[in-house]
N, C-alpha and C positions, 0 to 999 in steps of 0.2 A: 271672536277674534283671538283670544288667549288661549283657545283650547289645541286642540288635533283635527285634521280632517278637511271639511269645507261643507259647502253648499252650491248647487249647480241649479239652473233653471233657464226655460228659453224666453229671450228677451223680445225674439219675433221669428214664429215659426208656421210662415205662409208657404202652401203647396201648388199655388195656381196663381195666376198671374204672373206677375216679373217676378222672378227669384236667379239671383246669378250666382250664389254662393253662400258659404255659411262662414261666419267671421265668432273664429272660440277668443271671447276676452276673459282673460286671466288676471281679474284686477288688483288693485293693491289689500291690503291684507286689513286695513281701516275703514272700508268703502261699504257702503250701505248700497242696495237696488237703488234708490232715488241717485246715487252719485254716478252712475253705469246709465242714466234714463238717457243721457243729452248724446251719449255716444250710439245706445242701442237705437235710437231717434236718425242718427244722421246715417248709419250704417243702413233702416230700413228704408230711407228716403232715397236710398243709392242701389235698392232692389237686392239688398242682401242679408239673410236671416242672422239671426245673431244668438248666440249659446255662452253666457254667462257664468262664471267661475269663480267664486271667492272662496280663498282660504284662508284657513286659519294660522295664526303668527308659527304658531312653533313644528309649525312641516318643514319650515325652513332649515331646524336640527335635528330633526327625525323623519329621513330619507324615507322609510318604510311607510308612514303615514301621509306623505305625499304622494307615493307610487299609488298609496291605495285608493286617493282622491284621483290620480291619472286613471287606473284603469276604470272607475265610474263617467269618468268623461269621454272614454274611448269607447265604455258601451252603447252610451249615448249615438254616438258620430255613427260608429257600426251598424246598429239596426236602423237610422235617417239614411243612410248610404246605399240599403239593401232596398231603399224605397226608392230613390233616383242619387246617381252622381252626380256630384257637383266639387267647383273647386270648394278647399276649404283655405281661411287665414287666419294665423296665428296670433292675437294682436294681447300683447304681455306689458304691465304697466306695475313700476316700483318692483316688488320680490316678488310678484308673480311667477315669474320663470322660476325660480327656487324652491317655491313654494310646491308648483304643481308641474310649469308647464317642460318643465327638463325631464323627467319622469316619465310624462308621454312622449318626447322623443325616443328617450333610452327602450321603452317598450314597444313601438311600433319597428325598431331597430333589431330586434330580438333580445334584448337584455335582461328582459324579467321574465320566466317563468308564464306560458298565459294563462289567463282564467276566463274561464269560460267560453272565449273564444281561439281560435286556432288563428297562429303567425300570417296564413291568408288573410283574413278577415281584416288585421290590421293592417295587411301590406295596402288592401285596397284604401285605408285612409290616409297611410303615407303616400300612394300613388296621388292623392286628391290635395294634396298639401302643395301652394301654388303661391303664399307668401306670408310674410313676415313685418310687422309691424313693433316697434319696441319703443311706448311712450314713459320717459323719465328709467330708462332701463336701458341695459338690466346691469345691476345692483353687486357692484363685487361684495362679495363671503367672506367676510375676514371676521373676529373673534371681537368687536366692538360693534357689531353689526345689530346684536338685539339693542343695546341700551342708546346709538343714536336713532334708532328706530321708535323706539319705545316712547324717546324725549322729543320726538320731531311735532313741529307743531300744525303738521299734515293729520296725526297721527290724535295729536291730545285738543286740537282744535281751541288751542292758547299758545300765546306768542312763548310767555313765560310757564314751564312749567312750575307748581306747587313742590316745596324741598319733599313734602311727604312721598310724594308720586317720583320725585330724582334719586331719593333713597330706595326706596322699593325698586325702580328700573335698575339700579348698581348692583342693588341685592340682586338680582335676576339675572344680571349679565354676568356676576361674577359665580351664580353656580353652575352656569351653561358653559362657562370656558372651563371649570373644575373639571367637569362629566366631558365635555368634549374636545379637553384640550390638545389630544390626540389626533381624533377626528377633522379637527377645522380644515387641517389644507389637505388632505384627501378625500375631503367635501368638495373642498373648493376647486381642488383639479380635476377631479369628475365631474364639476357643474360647465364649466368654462370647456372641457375637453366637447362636452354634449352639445353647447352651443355653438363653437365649431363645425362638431361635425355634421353639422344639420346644411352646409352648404353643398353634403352631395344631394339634396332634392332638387338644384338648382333654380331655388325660388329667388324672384326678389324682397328687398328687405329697404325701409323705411323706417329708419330712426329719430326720433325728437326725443330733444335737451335741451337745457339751459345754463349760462354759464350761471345762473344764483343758486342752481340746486345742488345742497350740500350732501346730501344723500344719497345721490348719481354724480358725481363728480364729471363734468364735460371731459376731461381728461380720460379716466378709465370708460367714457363712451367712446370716445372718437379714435381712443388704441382698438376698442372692438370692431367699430366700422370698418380700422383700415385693416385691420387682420380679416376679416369679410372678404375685403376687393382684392386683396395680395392672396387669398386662396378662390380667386377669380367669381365670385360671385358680382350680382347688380346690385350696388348699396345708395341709397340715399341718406344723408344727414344733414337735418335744421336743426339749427341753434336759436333760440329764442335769447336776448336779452330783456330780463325784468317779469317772465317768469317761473313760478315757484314749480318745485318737486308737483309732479300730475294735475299740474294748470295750465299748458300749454294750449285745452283748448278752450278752456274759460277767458283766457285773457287776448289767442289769436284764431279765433274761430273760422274766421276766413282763409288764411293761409292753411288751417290745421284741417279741414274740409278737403280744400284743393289736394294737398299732399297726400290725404287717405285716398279722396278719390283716382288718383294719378295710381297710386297701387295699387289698388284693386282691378282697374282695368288691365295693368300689369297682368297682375295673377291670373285674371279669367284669360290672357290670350295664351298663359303659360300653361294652365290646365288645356285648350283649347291644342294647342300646337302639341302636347303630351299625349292627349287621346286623339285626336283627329289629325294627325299630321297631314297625310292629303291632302284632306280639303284645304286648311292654310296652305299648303301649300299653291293648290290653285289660286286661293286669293290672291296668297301674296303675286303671282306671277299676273295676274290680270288686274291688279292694283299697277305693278310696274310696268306694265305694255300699258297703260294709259295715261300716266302721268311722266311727264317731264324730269328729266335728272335734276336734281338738287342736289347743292353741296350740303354735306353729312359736319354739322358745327354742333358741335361739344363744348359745352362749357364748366370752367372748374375753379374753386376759391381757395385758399391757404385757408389755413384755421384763423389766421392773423386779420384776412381781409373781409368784405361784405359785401356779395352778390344782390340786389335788390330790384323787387319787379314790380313797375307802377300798381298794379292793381294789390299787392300784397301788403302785408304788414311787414316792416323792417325785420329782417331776422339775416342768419348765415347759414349760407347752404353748400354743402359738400354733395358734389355727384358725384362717384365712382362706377365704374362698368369696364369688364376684362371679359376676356376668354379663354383667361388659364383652366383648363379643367384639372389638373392636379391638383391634391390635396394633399396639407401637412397639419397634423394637429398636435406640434411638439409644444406650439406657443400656447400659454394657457396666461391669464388673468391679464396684467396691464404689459405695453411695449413703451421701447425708445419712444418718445416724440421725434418726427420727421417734417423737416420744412417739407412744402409742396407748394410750386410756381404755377401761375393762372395759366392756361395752356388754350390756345384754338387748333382743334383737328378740323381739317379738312379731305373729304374723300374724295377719292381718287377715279371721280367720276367718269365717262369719256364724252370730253367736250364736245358740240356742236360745231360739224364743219360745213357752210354754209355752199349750194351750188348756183352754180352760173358763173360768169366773168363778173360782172360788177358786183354781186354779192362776196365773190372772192378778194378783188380788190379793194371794198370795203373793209373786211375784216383784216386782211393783211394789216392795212393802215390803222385799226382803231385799236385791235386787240394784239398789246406787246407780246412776242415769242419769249424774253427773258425776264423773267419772274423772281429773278435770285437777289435780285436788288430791292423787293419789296419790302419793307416795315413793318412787320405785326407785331404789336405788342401791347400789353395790359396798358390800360389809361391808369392815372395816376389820381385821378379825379375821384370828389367824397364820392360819389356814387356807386362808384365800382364796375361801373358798365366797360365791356370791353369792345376797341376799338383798332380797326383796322386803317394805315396808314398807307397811301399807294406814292412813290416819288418815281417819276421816268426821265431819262433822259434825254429823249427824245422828241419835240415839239409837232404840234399835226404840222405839217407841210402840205400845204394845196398845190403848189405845183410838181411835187412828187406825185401828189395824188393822179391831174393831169396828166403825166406822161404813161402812168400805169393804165390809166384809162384809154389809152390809144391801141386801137384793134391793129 
């Protein structure tokens, strides 16, 4: 944990039977294999291989020894790749991303020098990169970063730490801001520039938080989600009240299950539509020549409010989805806070127009032509459920009805 480098190994790596993808976790930099088992567990249970990644604390100040654990993971991915395609997903927990998993972006991007393998060979596993998962992350870079690290009690597994072990972390933090006091925010602009610009693969992205964790602050997560959806990506974010820094799915296993697996079937239809566009394509068209137009209901929460679904564990959920494809990568680390209003979309379907004479004269009568007068609006209720309100002013009239009815 204190040294340079890491250690990689696959957590389940089946070649026959169901296998939908490979999911690289990049986990926090304290985490033992036993602490990756319950994840690598529910990841194989959902028919997807899993490739394991822990690094070590101080890649997080020495760019070059991260890069060098990036490209052993990249060999890894490169020769599983040349055996069969599959999507892959990136799933980064506390300083993972810093530690290793920004470094494999910057290099399947061209930015480092390759070794051993040629800018091909990577393109083919950026081509397979299909989403993004960020549990208790990712972790703003600022020059206090080792020493509440160090004293987290994620980290030293005590509430309180020992004054010996507070001394020695101070000592430690105060010769990494010495040596890199330089360094830190052109660390940290190139780390946040990289996570960024990872939105042109056009993957979805799946983030969990907490507002108790002190060490991923809810704030500088939820500035990164909405810079996500404001440079048009598919962002999802849960908020968990009550738990800790990379316990979200010890304490909400059921919600934390559902949420992965909602992205991951994501990502396989986005690998799926990325290499096989056709064929989706047919589906999708023979999907919609047999089923019935539905209205297209979106739903969305303020950071302030809480969306909650009978079957789930109380938590807050931000759903975002655009289709700006431009990119700006000027924003880097945290933004304004921005209110945002619970909102129902409805698409823009083409109604049902029903034939014959009485079917017409029914519908004339039942279904109002002006809709401008209707009510929709967030309920106010603890629940958070939103609700639609319909007022007309116009009453059924049965002998209206009757006279329309006369041939």
């Amino acid at each position: 944990m204190w040294g340079f480098g890491g250690r990689y190994y696959w957590g389940r790596r089946e070649r026959v039977g169901r296998v939908e993808g490979i999911v690289v976790a990049f986990a926090w930099m304290s985490s033992q294999e036993r602490h990756l088992k319950r994840y690598v567990d529910m990841y194989s249970s959902l028919g997807w291989n899993s490739l394991v990644c822990h690094s070590e604390f101080l890649n997080m100040f020495f760019p070059d020894k991260a890069a060098s654990l990036a490209f052993e993971i990249l060999k890894v991915l490169v020769e599983e790749l040349k055996i069969k395609r599959c999507p892959i997903v990136f799933a980064s927990f506390s300083g993972g991303p810093k530690a290793c998993m920004y470094k494999v972006l910057q290099i399947i991007e061209g930015y480092h020098e390759p070794r051993r393998y040629s800018l091909d060979d990577y393109q083919v596993v950026r081509d397979c990169i299909a989403g993004y998962i960020y549990d208790s992350s990712p972790v703003d870079f600022t020059s206090d970063l080792g020493t509440r690290f160090l004293l987290h009690p994620t980290v030293l597994k005590a509430s309180q730490p020992p004054r010996i072990v507070s001394w020695a972390a101070h000592s430690i933090a105060s010769g990494l801001d010495t040596l890199f006091l330089n360094r830190f925010e052109s660390h940290r602009a190139e780390y946040w520039q990289t996570l960024y610009a990872s939105v042109s693969m056009k993957a979805p992205y799946l983030i969990l938080c907490s507002e108790e964790d002190d060490l991923a602050p809810y704030q500088t997560i939820f500035n990164f989600a909405q810079r996500l959806e404001d440079l048009g990506r598919d962002v999802k974010l849960i908020k968990w009240n009550g738990s800790p820094h990379v316990g979200h799915f010890l304490h909400f296993p059921i919600e934390y299950r559902a949420a992965v697996t909602e992205l991951l079937n994501k990502a396989a239809g986005v690998y799926w539509q990325r290499t096989r566009p056709n064929e989706v394509a047919a589906v999708d068209k023979m999907n919609c020549d047999s089923c019935k137009p539905t209205p297209d209901v979106r739903k969305a929460a303020s950071p302030s409010s809480s969306f909650q679904e009978p079957a789930l564990a109380p938590s807050n959920h931000l759903f975002f989805s655009s289709m700006i494809d431009g990119c700006d990568y000027r924003g880097i680390g945290s933004m304004h806070d921005e209110d945002m209003e619970g909102v129902i979309r409805l698409s823009n379907s083409p109604r049902t127009i029903p034939h014959g004479a009485n079917g017409q004269i029914l519908y004339d009568v039942c279904v109002p032509k002006n809709v401008e007068d209707w009510d929709i609006e967030s309920s106010s209720s603890s629940n958070g459920v939103l609700r639609a309100h319909t007022r007309r002013h116009t009453s059924f009239n049965p002998i209206k009805l009757m006279r329309r009815s006369r041939l």
